[in-house]
Structures are given as C-alpha cells and as structure tokens.
C-alpha positions as CSV (number, residue, x, y, z in Angstrom):
1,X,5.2,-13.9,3.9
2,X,3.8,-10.9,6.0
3,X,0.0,-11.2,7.0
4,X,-0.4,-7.6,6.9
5,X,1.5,-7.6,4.0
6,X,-0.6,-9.2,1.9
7,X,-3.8,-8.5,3.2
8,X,-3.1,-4.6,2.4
9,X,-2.1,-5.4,-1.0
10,X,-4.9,-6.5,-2.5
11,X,-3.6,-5.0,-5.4
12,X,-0.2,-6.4,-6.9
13,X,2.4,-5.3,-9.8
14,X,0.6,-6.8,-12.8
15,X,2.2,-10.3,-14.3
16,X,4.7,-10.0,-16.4
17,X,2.4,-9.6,-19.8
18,X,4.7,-7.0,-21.5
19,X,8.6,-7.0,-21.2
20,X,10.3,-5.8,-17.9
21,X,11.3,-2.2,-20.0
22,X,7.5,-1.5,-20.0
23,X,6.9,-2.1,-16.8
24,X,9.8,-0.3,-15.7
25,X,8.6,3.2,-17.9
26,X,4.9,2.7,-16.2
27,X,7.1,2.7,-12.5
28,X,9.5,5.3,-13.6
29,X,6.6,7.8,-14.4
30,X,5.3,7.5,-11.2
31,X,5.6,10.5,-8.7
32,X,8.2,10.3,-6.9
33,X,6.9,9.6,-3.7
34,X,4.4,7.2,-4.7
35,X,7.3,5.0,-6.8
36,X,9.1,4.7,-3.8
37,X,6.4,4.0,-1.2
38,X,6.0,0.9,-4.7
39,X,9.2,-0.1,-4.4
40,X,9.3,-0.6,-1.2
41,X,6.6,-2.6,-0.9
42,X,6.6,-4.6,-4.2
43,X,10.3,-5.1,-4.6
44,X,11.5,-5.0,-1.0
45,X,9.0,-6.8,0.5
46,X,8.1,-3.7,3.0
47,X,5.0,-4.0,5.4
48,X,2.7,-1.2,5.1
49,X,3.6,-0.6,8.8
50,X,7.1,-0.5,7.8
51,X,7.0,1.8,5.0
52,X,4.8,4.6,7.5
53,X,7.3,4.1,10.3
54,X,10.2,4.5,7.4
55,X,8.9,7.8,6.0
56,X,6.9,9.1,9.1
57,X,3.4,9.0,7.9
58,X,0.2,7.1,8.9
59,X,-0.3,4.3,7.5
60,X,-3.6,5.0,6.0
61,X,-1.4,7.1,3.9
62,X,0.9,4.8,2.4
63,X,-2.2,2.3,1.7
64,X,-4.0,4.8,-0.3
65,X,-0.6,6.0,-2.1
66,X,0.2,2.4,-2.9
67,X,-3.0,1.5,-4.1
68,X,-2.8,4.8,-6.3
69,X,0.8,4.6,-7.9
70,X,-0.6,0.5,-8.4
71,X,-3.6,1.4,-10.2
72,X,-1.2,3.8,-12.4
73,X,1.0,1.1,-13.1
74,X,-1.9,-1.1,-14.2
75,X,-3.4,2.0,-16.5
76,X,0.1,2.4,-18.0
77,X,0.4,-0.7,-19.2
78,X,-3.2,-1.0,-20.7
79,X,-2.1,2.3,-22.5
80,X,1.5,0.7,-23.4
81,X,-0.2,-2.6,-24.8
82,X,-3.3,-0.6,-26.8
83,X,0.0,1.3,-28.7
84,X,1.5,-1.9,-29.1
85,X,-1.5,-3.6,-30.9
C-alpha cells in the first residue's frame, strides 16, 4: 500500500452498507471529472501524485476534488438509505 496514498485519503468509499447498484448511482452522479479523479484513486489504486501527473493538475487539486466527489458519495448514500427506510 502507497504511503502517500493513504495518508491523502483520509476519506474512503464508504463500506458496503447498501448494495453495490447504490453505490454505483451515488458514483455515477458525480461530475465528471471528479468521478474519474474517484476512480482512479479508489478503484485503481492511483496516488494522488499519480492522478495530478495523469491529468496535468496540482495536486492540491486532485486532493480537494477527491475529498469533494467522496463526501458526495457519502451524502448520496445517507439520502439513498433515508428513502429506503
């Protein structure tokens, strides 16, 4: 596991609470740039460094865009699992 890695992601895709298809809608209604700077990092295993030397930007800005599209994840899902109750 990446040091760097890790320590940037202090936060992470939520456990597995709902099913996979609601945590797939929460990703899929990300912006589009901020699902894929996710993806990369959560399901690829991408460095933060990585990512930024990938798509050309600082890396201060694929911190605060992963943080961001992670923190929309975790708010879809409260919403999902509120309509669910």
């Amino acid at each position: 596991m990446n040091p760097e890695n890790s320590r940037n992601n202090a936060r992470r895709l939520p456990a597995a609470t709902l099913d996979d298809s609601a945590l797939g809608a929460a990703i899929s209604r990300l912006p589009a740039t901020i699902r894929w700077i996710v993806i990369l990092g959560e399901r690829d295993g991408l460095s933060t460094r990585e990512i930024a030397n990938l798509a050309g930007v600082s890396l201060e800005l694929v911190k605060s865009m992963r943080g961001r599209g992670l923190a929309l994840i975790q708010e879809d899902l409260v919403i999902q699992r509120g309509a669910a109750s």
